[in-house]
N, C-alpha and C positions, 0 to 999 in steps of 0.2 A: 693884296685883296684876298677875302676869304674866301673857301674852297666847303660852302656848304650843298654838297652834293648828296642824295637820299639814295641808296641801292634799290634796284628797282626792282622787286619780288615778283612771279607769276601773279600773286596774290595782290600787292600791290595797281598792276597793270591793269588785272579785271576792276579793280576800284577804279581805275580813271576812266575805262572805258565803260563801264556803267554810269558812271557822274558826267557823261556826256552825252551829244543827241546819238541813239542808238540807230546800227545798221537796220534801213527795214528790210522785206521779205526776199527783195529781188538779189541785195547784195549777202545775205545772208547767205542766198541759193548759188549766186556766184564764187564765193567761198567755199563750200560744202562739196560744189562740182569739179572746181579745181582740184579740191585735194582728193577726192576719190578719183577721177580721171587720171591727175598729174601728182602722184607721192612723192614720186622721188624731183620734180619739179614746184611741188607749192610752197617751198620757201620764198621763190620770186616773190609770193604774191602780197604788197604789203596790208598791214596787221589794221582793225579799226579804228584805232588810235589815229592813224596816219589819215586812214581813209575819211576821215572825219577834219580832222587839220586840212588838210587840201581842200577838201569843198568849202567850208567857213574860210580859209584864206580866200578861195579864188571869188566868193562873194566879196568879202571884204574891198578889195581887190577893185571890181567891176570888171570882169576878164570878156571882152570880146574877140581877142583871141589870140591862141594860146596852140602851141607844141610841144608832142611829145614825144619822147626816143626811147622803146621801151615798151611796148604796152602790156605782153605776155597776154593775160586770162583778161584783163580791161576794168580790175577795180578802180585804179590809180586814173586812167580818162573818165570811167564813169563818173568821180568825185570831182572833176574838172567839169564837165560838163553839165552836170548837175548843179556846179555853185556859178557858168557864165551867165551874162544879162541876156536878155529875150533876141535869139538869132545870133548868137556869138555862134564862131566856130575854130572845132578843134581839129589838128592834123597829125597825127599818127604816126609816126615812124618805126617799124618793127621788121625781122628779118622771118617771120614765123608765120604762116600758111595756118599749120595745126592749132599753135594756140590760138590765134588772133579769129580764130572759126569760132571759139566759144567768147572771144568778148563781142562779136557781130552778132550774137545772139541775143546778147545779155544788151544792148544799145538797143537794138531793135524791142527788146519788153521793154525799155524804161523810154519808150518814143523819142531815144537821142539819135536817132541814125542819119537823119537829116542835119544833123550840128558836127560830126564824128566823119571826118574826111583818113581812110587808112592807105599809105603808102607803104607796101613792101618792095622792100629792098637796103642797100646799107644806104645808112644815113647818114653818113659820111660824104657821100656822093647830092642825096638827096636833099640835104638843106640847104647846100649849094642853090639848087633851083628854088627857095622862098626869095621871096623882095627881099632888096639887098637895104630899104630904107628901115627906119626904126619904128619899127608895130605891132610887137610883140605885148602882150599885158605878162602873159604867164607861159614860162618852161618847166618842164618836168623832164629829167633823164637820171634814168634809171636803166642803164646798157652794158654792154661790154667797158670795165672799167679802162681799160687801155684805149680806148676811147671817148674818155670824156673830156682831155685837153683838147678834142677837132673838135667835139659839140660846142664845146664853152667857146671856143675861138669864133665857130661859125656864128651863136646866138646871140654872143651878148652887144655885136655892133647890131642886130636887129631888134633888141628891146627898148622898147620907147621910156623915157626917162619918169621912173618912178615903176616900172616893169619890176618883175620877181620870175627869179631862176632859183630854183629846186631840185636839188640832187641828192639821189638816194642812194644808202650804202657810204657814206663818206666816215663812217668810223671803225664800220666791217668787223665788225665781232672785234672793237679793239684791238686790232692786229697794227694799225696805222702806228702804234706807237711802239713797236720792235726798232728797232736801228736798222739792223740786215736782216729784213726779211726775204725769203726765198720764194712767196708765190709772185709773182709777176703782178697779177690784179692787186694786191698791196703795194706793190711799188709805184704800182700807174696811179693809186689811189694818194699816196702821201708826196708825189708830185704835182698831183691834184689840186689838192688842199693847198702847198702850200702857191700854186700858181694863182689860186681863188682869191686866197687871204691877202696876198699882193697885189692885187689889181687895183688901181685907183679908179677905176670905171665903175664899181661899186662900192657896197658897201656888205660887208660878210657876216652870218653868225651859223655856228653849229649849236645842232639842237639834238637830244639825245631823245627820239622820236624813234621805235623800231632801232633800225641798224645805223640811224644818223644820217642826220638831215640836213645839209648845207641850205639857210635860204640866203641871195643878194639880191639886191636892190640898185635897179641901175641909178646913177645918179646923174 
């Protein structure tokens, strides 16, 4: 098969995410205040490219409801919540007090607070307590990578068939493709992938979205 792949310029990037529906004022302001508040943390926060893909999926979709592991600053539920049908609701999983104070802010301007359920604490523990039957439309986890073979395990017998799991970071700065890599988070990530791509309970594609975007499709 052939291997037409385009290098994806700064220059390029701003072209797609101009030739798409643009961030308005609220996420604009949620971007802006991340990274003055949080410098040396706003890389977590994903890019509008992403933010934009999410919400157009989770319409597509028809998400009434939906978890997520991960929230940090709360672009990535904002785009969730934003694209679920009328009274869908999202549940939050994060370990973070500080950040998750400014995506409580940022739900409450865009009137999602009443859709937007936040559980702290580890979530490893915490999904545990979701319905154990299959009613999941849409996952999103974006976590401690050494923990996304417990989420995957925990979520994907709770998405209802035809469901979408979304994982972010799954190509990490191309580091996934070292043989012996030495950070940890790369190895939990390329055990990851290849546990995803094995699973006959879905069905897998990586997308080169940001840092890489694993979407499956329960089947």
């Amino acid at each position: 098969m052939g291997r037409n792949v385009i290098p994806l310029s700064p220059e390029l990037r701003d072209y797609i995410v101009a030739h798409g529906t643009p961030p308005d004022e609220i996420l604009r302001d949620l971007a802006e205040e991340t990274y003055a508040a949080l410098p040396g943390a706003a890389g977590m926060q994903i890019g509008p490219d992403q933010t934009s893909f999410m919400w157009l999926l989770t319409k597509i979709i028809g998400v009434r409801n939906a978890v997520e592991v991960g929230t940090f600053t709360g672009m990535s539920s904002l785009a969730v919540a934003r694209g679920m049908e009328p009274g869908g609701k999202l549940i939050c999983f994060d370990v973070s007090e500080e950040y998750t104070a400014i995506a409580k802010r940022y739900w409450e301007r865009a009137g999602l607070a009443d859709n937007i359920e936040l559980r702290i604490g580890d979530a490893r523990e915490g999904l545990k307590q979701l319905p154990s039957e299959p009613h999941l439309d849409l996952v999103f986890i974006d976590a401690d990578k050494e923990g996304y073979e417990t989420y995957w395990g925990e979520l994907v017998p709770r998405m209802r068939p035809g469901g979408v799991l979304l994982m972010d970071n799954t190509l990490w700065s191309g580091r996934v493709v070292e043989e012996n890599p030495e950070e940890e988070s790369t190895r939990a990530l390329k055990r990851f992938n290849d546990v995803a791509a094995a699973d006959d309970r879905v069905d897998v594609v990586m997308l080169p979205i940001g840092d890489g975007v694993t979407v499956a499709r329960k089947r």
